[in-house]
N, C-alpha and C positions, 0 to 999 in steps of 0.2 A: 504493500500500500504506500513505502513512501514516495511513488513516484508520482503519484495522484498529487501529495501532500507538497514535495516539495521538488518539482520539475525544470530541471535545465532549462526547458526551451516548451514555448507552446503556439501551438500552430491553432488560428481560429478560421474554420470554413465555415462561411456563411457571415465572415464579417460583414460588416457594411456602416455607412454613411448616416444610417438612422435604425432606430428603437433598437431592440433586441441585439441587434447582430452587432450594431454599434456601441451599446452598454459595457458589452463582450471586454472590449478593445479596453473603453472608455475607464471599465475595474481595473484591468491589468495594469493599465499605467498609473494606478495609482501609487503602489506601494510593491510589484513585482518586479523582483532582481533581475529574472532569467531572460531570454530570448524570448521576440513574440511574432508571430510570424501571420498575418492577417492572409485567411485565404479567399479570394472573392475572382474571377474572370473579369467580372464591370468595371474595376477599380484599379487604379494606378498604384496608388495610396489612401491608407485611411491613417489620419489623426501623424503625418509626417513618418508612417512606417509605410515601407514597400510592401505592396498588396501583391501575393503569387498566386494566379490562376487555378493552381490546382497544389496540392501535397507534392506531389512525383518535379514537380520545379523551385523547389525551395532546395537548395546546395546544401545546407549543414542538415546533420541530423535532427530529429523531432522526440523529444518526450513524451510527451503527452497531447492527442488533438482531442479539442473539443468541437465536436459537433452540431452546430444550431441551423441546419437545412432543414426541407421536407423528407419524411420518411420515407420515402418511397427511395429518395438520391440515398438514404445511409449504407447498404449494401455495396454497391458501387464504392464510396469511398473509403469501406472498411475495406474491402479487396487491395484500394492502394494503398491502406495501409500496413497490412501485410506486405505487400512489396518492400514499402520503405523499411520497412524495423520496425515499425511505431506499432511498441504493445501496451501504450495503456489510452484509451479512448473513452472520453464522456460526451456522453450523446443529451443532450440537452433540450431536442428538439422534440414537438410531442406526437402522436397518430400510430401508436403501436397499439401493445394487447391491451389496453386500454378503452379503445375504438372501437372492435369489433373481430372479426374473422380475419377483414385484409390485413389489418394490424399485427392481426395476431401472424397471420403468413410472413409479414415483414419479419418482424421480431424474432419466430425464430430462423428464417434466414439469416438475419445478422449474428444470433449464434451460434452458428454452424459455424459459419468463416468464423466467427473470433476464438473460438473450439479449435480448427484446423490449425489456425496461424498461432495460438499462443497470445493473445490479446486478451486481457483484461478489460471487461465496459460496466463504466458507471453511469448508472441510468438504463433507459429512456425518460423521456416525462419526466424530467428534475430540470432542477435551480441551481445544480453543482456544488462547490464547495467556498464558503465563507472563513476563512484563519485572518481573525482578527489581531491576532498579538502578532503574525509578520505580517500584515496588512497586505495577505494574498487576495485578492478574491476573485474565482473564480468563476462568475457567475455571469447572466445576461439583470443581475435587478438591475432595478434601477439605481443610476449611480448617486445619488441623492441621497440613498440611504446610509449609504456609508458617511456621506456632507454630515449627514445631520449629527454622526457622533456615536459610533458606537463605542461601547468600551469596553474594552479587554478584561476578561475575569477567566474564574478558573471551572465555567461549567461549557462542558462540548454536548449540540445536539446531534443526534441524528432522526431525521423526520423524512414519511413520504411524501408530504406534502410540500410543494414550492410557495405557499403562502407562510410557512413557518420560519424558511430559512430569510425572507425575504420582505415582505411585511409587518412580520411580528417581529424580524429584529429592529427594525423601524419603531415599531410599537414599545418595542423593550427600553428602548435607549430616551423615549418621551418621558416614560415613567419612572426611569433611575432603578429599572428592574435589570437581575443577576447582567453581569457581566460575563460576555463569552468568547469563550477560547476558540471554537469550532464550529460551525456549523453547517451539517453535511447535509443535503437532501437527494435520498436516491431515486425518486419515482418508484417503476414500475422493477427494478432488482432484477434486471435481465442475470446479471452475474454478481458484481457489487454487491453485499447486502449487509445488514445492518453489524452481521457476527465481525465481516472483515474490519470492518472499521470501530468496531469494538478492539480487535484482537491492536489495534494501531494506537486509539486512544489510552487502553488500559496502561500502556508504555508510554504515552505520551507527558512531559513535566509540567507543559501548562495548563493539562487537563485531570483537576483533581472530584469531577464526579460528570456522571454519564447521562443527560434526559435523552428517552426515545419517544417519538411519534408514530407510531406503525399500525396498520389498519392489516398486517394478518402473523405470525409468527411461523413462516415454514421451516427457519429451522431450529424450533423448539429447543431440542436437547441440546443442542450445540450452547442455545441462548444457555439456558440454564447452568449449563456445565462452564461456563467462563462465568457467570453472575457468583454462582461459590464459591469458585477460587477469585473473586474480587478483589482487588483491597480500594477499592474506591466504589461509592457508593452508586447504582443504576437505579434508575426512574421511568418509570412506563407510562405511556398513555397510550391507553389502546382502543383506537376508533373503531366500528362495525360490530360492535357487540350486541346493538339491538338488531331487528329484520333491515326496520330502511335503513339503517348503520350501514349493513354488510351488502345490503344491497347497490348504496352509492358506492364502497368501496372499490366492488366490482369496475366499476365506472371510469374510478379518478385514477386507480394502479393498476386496474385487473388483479385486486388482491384479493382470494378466497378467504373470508374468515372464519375461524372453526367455533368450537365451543367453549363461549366462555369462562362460563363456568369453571370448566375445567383447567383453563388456558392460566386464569386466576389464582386455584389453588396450587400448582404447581411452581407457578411465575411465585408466588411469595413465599412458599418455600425453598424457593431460593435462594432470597433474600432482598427479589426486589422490588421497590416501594412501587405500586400502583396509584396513578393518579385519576383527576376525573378533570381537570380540566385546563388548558394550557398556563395561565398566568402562574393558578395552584401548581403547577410544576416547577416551574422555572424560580417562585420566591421558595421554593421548598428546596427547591435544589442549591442553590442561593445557601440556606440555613445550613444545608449538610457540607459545604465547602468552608463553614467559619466554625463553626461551632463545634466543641471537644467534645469526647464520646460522653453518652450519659447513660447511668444507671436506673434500675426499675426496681424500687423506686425510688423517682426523680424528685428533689423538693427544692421548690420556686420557693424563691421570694419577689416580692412586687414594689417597685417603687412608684409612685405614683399622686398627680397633681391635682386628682380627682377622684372622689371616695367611689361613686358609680363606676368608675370605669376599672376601680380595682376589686371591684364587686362583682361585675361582667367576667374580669378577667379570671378571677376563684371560679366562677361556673363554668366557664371553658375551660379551662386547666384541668377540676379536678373532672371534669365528666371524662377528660383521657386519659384517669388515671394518674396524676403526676397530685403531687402533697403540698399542699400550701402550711408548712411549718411552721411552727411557733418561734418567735426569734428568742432567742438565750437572753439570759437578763443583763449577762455584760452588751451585747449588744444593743439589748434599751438602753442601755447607762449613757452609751458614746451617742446614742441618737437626739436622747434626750438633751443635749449640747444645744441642738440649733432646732429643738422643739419650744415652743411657750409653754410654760409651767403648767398651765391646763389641760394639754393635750396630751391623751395616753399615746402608747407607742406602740401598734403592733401591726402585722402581717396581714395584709398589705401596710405599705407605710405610707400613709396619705401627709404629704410633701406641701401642700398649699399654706399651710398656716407659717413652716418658715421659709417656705419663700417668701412671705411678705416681709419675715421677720429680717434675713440675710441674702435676699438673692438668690436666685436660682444655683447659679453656679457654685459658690459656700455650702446650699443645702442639698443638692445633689449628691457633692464628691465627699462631705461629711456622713452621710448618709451609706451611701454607695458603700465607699471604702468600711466600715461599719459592719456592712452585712455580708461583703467580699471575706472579712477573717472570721465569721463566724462558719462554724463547723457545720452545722445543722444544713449549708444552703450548696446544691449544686448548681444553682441556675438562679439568673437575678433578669427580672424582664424590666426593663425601665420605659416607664410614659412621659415621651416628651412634648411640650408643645415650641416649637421652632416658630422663633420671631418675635417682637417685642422690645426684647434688649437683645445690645449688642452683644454683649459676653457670652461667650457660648462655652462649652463642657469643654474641658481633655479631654478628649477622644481618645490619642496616643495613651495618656495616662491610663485609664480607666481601660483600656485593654491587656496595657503589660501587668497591671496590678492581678486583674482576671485572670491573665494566664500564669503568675506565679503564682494566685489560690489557685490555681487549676479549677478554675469556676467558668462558664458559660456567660456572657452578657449578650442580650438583647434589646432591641429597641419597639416600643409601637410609637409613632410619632405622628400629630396634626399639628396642624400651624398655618401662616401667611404660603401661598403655594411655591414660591420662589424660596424660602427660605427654610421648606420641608425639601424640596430637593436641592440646598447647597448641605443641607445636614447628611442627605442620602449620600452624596456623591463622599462628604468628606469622613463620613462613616465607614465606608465601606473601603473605604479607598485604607482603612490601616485593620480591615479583618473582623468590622463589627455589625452584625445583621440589621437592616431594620424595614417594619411593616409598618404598611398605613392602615392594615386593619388586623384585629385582635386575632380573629379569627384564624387569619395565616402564620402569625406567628408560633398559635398554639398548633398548627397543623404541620411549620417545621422544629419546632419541639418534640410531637411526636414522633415523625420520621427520625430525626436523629436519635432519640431510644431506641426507638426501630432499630436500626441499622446498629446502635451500639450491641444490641441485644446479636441480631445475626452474627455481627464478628466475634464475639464472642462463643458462641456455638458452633464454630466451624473456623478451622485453621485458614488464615487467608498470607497473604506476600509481604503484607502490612498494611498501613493506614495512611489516607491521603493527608492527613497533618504531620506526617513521620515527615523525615529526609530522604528525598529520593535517594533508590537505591545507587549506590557507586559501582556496582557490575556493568559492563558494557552493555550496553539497549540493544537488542536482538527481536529487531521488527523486520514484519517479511514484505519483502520487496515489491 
């Protein structure tokens, strides 16, 4: 796979002068090292590169072509790609098994030849590959998306759907949601499928957990048999589990879906977290790429500038299971510092009264720090509202304090909306989660038990908060 990933040289057929075939070009030059080789007959040049007629007239070797024609020309030019050497090909373009019968005749004519010749194909029907941290992208979106900012974090997707890798990163980067390393879409999995590029991420150093999108699982065991030996945590979402589910499915990949049900209890005895709906993945995924393993049972403490919402938070918490603990009385004592003499102290710690007294920021990290050395607390969820006053929290601080108790910190945060997302960006930006709804937090709380719990029950490589292993990376080519 890592020629896919990281390609010498790449030939585009079907470039051109506008939309699709010109986005093509338009991603490459953004942030690609290697050679680009525009292939068009109409064109002289696109974007001041020399446009070649065909594959078989391009003089230096070729890595990887990607394909954005009609289905019907892909046969034809996988033959010359055979000719050339060129064994790794993404087909991009859509009218396969998808479509119908002729599609399907297409499709597997084109793996025959790529069978014969030794060609590897990712895709049909995809959006290609998005590597935000070397600013590859390999794809026809729109180049705008990338403008708009996306930003480098450590969760990689793999989805069938080209609206995932390509809008909803779009979507992702509006809302200050997970940050990504990856994002692959493979359509319709002629060859490509979701296992290889598992087998490449699971090695990969800036991908420290895995979301899937996939509307059928063919190869089951295989999935399973790498989710247990994991050390980084997998996430599913798995579309056609109802009738019309599996019946649009048919439609958008030609993906067959089987039974749920079954597909479920297997997939999480695994170990891997199921989800039910995109954002739900991505901030959950988000949670299990920050936050240290946690025990069952887990016990929160609550900080909070709002008695109702530390009330809400105890009901969603304890209904998953997790302890809303009693705080130890030395930790009343140090609380009681930057409480008014009238107010009791306890779990939740309702924060309003000294903030008025000291400021937010005095009554935070008085607080914080507080219930960070009491023993009793694996997990401390903190309510913030962003905006107001200037002074804002240690961030830095309040995270290396957390990770010398070896404690979990979290965030739910509302506020002015410009200054909930300069809090998002600069949270996260030193390894500290945060939700804008209670609900998600307590949903990547759970999964991180989750997932503490599986590794624990089953031998794994290690843990994506370890230090990457120092053995030489043996990823297959």
């Amino acid at each position: 796979m890592r020629t896919f990933f990281r390609p010498r040289s790449v030939a585009v057929v079907g470039a051109s002068r506008r939309r699709g075939g010109y986005h093509l070009i338009k991603n490459l030059l953004v942030g690609y090292k290697g050679r680009i080789y525009p292939v068009n007959p109409n064109y002289s040049d696109i974007e001041g590169l020399p446009c070649y007629p065909s594959l078989d007239t391009i003089p230096q070797p070729v890595d990887l072509a990607i394909l954005f024609i009609p289905a019907p020309s892909v046969p034809g030019v996988l033959e010359t790609c055979a000719r050339k050497g060129i064994r790794r090909v993404m087909i991009q373009s859509a009218g396969f098994a998808e479509v119908g019968p002729e599609g399907t005749r297409i499709q597997s004519r084109c793996s025959e030849i790529a069978r014969q010749a030794g060609i590897r194909i990712w895709g049909p029907n995809c959006m290609g590959l998005v590597d935000v941290h070397n600013r590859t992208y390999l794809s026809f979106m729109h180049p705008r998306i990338h403008e708009a900012g996306l930003t480098p974090g450590p969760v990689s997707l793999i989805v069938q759907s080209g609206m995932l890798s390509a809008g909803f990163l779009a979507d992702l980067a509006g809302r200050g949601i997970a940050g990504i390393a990856k994002a692959c879409s493979i359509g319709n999995r002629m060859d490509v499928d979701e296992c290889d590029l598992m087998e490449y991420l699971l090695e990969d150093e800036q991908t420290r957990v895995i979301a899937l999108y996939l509307e059928s699982v063919p190869r089951g065991r295989r999935l399973v048999e790498m989710a247990r030996g994991s050390p980084k945590p997998i996430l599913l979402l798995l579309g056609g589990r109802s009738r019309s589910g599996a019946k649009a499915a048919l439609s958008h990949t030609s993906s067959l879906a089987g039974d749920a049900r079954l597909s479920a209890s297997v997939l999480q005895g695994a170990g891997i977290l199921l989800m039910e709906d995109f954002h739900q993945m991505m901030e959950t995924a988000e949670g299990l790429a920050m936050l240290p393993p946690l025990g069952n049972p887990c016990r929160v403490a609550i900080l909070t500038f709002s008695g109702g919402a530390g009330i809400l938070s105890c009901d969603l918490l304890e209904r998953e299971g997790f302890v809303i603990h009693e705080l130890a009385e030395t930790t009343k004592k140090e609380i009681r510092r930057v409480f008014p003499p009238w107010m009791p102290v306890a779990n939740p710690v309702d924060l309003y009264p000294a903030l008025e007294l000291h400021g937010r920021v005095k009554a935070y990290h008085e607080a914080l720090s507080a219930v960070l050395r009491d023993p009793g607390f694996d997990v401390v969820l903190i309510h913030y509202f962003a905006g107001l006053e200037r002074k804002d929290l240690d961030l830095p601080a309040i995270r290396d304090e957390a990770r010398q108790r070896g404690k979990g910190v979290l965030f739910w945060v509302i506020g002015l909306a410009e200054e909930v997302a300069a809090f998002q960006k600069k949270a996260k930006a030193v390894g500290l989660p945060v939700y804008r709804e209670l609900l998600r937090a307590a949903e990547a709380l759970t999964a991180a038990r989750s997932w503490t719990a599986t590794q624990r029950a089953t031998p794994r490589r290690g843990h994506p908060h370890g230090d990457p292993a120092s053995t030489e990376r043996r990823i297959r080519a």
